[in-house]
DRENTI-706568 format. One record per residue (C-alpha): z, x, y. Coordinates in steps of 0.5 Angstrom, whole numbers, padded with zeros to 4 digits, always signed. Each point is the difference from the previous one (the first is absolute). Layout:
REM DRENTI-706568
ZXY
...
***
This chain:
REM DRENTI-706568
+0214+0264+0190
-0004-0004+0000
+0000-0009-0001
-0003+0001-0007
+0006+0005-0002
+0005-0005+0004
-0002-0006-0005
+0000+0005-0006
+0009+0000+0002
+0001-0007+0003
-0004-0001-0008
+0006+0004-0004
-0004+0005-0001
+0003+0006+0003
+0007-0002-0001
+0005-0001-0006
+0003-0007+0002
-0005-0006-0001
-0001-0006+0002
-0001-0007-0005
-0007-0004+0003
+0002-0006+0005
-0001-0006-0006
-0001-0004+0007
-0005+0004+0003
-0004+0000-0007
+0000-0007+0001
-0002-0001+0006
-0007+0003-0001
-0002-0005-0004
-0002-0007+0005
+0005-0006-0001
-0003-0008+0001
+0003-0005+0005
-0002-0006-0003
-0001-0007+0005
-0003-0006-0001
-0007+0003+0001
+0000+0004-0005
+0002+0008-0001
+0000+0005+0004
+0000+0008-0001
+0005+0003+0003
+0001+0007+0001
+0007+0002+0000
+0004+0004+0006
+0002+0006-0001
+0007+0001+0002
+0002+0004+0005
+0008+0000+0000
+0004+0000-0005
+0000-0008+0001
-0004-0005-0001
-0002-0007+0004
-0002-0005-0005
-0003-0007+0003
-0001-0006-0005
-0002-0008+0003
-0005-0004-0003
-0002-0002+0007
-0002+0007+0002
-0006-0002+0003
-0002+0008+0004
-0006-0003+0005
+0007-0003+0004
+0002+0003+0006
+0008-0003-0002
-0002+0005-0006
-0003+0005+0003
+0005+0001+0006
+0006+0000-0006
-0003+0005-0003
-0002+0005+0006
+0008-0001+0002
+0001+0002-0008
-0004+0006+0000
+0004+0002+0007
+0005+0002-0005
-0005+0006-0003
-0001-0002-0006
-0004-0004-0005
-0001-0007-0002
-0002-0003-0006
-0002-0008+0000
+0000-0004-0006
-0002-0008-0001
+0002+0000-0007
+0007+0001-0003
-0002+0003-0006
-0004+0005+0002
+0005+0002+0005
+0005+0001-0006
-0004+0004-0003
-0002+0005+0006
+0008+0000+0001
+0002+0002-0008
-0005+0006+0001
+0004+0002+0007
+0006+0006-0003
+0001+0004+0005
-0001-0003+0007
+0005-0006+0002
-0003-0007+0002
+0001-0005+0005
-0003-0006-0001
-0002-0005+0005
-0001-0007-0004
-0001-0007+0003
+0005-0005-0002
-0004-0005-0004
-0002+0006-0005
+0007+0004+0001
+0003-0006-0003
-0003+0000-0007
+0000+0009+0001
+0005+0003+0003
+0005-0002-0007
-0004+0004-0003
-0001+0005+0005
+0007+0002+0002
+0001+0004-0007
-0006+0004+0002
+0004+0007+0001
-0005+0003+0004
+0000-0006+0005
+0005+0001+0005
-0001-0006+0005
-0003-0008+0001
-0002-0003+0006
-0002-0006+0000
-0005-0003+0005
-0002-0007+0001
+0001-0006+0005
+0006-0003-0002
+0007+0004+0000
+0005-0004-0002
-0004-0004-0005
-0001+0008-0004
+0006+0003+0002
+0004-0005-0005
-0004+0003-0006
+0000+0007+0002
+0008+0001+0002
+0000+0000-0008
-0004+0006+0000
+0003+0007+0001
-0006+0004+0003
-0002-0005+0005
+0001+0004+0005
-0002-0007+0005
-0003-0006+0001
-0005+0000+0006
-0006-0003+0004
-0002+0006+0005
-0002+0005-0003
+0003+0005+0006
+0007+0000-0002
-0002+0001-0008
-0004+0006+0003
+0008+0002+0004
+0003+0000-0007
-0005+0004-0003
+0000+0006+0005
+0008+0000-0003
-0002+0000-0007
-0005+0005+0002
+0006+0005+0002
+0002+0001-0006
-0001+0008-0003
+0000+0002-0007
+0006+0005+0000
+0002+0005-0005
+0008+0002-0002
+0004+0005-0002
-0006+0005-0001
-0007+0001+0002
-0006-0003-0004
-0006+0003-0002
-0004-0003+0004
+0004+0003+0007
-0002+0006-0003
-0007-0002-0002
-0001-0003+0007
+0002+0008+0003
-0006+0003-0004
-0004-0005+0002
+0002+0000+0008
-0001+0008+0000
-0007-0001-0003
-0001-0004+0006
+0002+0005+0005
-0005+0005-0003
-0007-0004-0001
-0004+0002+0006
-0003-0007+0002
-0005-0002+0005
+0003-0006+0004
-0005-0004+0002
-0004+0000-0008
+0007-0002-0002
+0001-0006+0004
-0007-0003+0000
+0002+0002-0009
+0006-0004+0002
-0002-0006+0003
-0007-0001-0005
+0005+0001-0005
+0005-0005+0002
-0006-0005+0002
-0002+0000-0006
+0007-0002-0003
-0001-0007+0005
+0008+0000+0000
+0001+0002+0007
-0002-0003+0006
-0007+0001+0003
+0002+0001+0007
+0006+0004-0002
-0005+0004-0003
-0005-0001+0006
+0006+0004+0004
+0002+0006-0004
-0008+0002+0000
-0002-0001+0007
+0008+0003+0003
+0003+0005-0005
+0000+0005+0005
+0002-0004+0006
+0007+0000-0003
+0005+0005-0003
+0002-0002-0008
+0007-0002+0002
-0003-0005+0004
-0005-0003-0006
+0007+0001-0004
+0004-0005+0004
-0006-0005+0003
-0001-0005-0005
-0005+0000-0004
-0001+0002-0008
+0002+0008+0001
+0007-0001+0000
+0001-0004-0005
-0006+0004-0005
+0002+0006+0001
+0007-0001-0001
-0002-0004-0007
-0004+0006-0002
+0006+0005+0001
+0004-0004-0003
-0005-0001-0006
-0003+0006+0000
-0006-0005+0000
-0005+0005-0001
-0006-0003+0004
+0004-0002+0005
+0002+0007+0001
-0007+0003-0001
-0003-0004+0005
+0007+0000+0006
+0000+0007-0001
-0002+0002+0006
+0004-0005+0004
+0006+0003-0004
-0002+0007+0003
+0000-0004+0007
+0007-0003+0000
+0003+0006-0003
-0002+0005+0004
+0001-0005+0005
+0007-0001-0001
+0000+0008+0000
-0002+0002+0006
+0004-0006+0004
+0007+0003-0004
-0002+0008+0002
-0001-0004+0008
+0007-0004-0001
+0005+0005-0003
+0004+0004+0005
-0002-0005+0005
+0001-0007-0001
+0003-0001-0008
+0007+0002-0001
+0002+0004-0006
+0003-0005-0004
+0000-0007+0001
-0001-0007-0003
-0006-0004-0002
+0000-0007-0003
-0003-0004-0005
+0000-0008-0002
-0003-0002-0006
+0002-0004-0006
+0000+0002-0006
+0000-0004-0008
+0007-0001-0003
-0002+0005-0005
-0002+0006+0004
+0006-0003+0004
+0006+0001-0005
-0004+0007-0003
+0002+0003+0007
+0006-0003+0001
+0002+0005-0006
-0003+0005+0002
+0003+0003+0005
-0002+0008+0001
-0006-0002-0003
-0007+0002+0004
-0005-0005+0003
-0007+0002+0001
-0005-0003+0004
-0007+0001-0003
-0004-0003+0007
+0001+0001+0007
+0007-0003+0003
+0001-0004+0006
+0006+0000+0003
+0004-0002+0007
+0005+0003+0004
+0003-0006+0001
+0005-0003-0005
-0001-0007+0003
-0007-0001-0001
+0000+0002-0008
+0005-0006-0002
-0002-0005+0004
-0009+0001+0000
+0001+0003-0007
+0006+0000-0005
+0003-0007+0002
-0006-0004-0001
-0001+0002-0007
+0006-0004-0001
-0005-0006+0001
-0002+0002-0008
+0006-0001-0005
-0003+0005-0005
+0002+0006+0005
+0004+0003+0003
+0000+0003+0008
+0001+0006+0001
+0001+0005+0006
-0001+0007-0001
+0004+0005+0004
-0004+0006+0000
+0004+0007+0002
-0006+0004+0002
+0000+0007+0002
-0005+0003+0003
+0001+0007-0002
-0001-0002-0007
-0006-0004+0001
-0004+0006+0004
+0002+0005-0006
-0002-0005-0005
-0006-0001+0003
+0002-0008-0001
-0002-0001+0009
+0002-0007+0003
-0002-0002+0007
+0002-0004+0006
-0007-0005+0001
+0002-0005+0005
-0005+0003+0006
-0005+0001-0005
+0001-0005-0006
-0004-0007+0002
+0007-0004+0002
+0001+0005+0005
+0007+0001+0003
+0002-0007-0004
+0005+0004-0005
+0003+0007-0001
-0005+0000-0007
+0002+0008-0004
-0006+0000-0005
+0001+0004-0006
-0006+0004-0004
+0000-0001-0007
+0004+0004-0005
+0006-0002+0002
+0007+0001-0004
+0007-0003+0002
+0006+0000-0004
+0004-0006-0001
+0008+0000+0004
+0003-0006+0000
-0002-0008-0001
+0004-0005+0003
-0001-0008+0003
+0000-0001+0007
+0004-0006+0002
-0005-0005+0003
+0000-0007+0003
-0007-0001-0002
+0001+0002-0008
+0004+0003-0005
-0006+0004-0003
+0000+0005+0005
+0002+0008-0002
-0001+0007+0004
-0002+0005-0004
+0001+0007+0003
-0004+0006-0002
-0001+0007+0001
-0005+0005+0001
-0003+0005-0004
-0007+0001+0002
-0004+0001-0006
+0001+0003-0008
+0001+0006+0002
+0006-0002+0002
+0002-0003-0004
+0006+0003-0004
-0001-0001-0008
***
């Protein structure tokens, strides 16, 4: 199979379920303006490359500042994309296009004052974080708006609680949904295109260079050092890969996919190879693997009531063998936002269902970039759990910590009708 046949399925072509267009995306094509003081000037817009969105309005944005450019780098350390607006109006009107991705918007305080009212019933924002240089001063007027997350005046700890937010993963209930079984037929076209690696990295980084959204160094990094390392570690070092990747699995979006796909083939055959190595050897049987994470309160409460139910993951999952890192680093700071709820995964694995069902996991401490810092189990795409029990955790630090447990099935052929 080749890529042009890949595009026709990831387009709906060769499957029965369809996918509606991105209206966000579709909206993205066309060039928004941030308007200053001396005049308009054309902007184009960020392509999203997670299922969020950073948005930044000040009118002071000013991008020939080192402050602004120091901001900004440690924003994009994040992996993903930011757009700038000078002007309120137009920020709305970028914002009422957005339907499917979540928005976090940072604000300065001057101008937060006059739009976060209106703002916060936006339903596709998520978050405010208010930036300015006087804390006490903002924070009287921003206490009164629920989705202000914070008031702040470094932009590192705004940067903290947007990696929490980030955790975030969209989850089905009950069944699985079309699209867990459209990203399986786009997943197996994958595995059989007979691609040529070097062309399909120098694709890769020409195409995203000319979307302008990831950094160029980053870039710089993957064309010069691809082959110096396995795929699991461009999985785990911090660059964009993890964040798009994840993005385009979740989103099915399809040029994320098309031009990632090698690095798909990479990370699952790697994942393969390390799992067919580990079982027998150093992997027991069965085990428990942890997850913290929040979760909004509506998927929270469809969860709570859906106890037999299956939970798929569409991405590929990392999860830790040590229960104290995942509330601690992962579910517990979620509680810093009052719309979630923390959540700690107990996931009861079993290997033997993973190798049959052709859903590999792998121990990637000794070959993942933060080596031996955590027992991390990465999972393949296509996973499916089915939901045991949820019940709350006691807890000192909040009372919206709850354990979930889940329990392995594999993938759909084992998934009883």
């Amino acid at each position: 199979m080749d890529k042009k046949s890949l595009k026709s399925i990831a387009s709906g072509s060769s499957s029965s379920t369809t996918t509606k267009p991105n209206k966000s995306s579709s909206a993205a094509a066309e060039p928004t303006t941030v308007v200053s003081r001396s005049g308009t000037i054309p902007r184009p817009v960020h392509r999203v490359i997670e299922n969020f969105l950073f948005v930044w309005l000040d009118a002071n944005i000013n991008e020939t500042k080192e402050d602004f450019k120091n901001s900004l780098k440690q924003l994009r350390h994040l992996g993903a994309s930011i757009t700038t607006f000078t002007d309120a109006e137009e920020c709305f009107k970028f914002l009422s296009e957005i339907k499917k991705e979540k928005i976090f918007i940072i604000v300065s305080g001057a101008l937060g004052r006059q739009v976060a009212p209106e703002m916060q019933a936006m339903p596709q924002l998520e978050s405010i974080y208010v930036f300015c240089g006087n804390k006490s001063y903002h924070e009287e007027w921003a206490k009164t708006i629920p989705k202000v997350k914070g008031v702040y005046t470094d932009i590192k700890p705004i940067c903290q609680a947007l990696e929490i937010d980030r955790a975030m993963i969209s989850i089905s209930f009950n069944g699985l949904n079309p699209l867990f079984m459209y990203t399986q037929l786009l997943k197996e076209a994958l595995f059989e295109i007979e691609d040529d690696d070097k062309k399909s990295i120098k694709a890769f980084v020409d195409y995203y260079r000319e979307q302008n959204d990831i950094p160029k160094g980053q870039l710089k990094q993957v064309e010069r050092e691809y082959r110096n390392h396995a795929a699991i570690w461009w999985y785990t070092v911090e660059t964009f890969i993890y964040s798009m990747i994840n993005r385009g699995l979740r989103q099915m979006d399809v040029n994320i996919i098309f031009n990632m796909g090698f690095f798909v083939c990479h990370l699952h055959n790697h994942i393969a190879k390390l799992h067919r190595e580990q079982k027998g050897h150093n992997m027991p049987t069965k085990f428990q693997i942890f997850r913290g994470q929040g979760l909004s309160m509506e998927d929270f409460e469809k969860m709570k009531t859906t106890k037999g139910g299956l939970r798929s993951f569409n991405n590929f999952l990392s999860t830790s063998r040590d229960r104290k890192i995942s509330p601690e680093n992962f579910a517990r700071p979620a509680t810093q936002n009052l719309t979630l709820v923390s959540i700690l995964f107990v996931m009861a694995n079993d290997t033997a269902i993973c190798s049959n069902s052709s859903t590999p996991f792998a121990e990637v401490s000794k070959v993942g970039y933060y080596k031996d810092q955590e027992e991390e189990i990465l999972f393949t795409t296509r996973k499916i759990f089915r939901i045991d029990r949820t019940e709350r955790v006691e807890d000192k630090h909040t009372d919206r910590l709850w354990q979930v447990n889940l329990n392995m099935i594999g993938n759909l052929e084992n998934v009883k009708p």
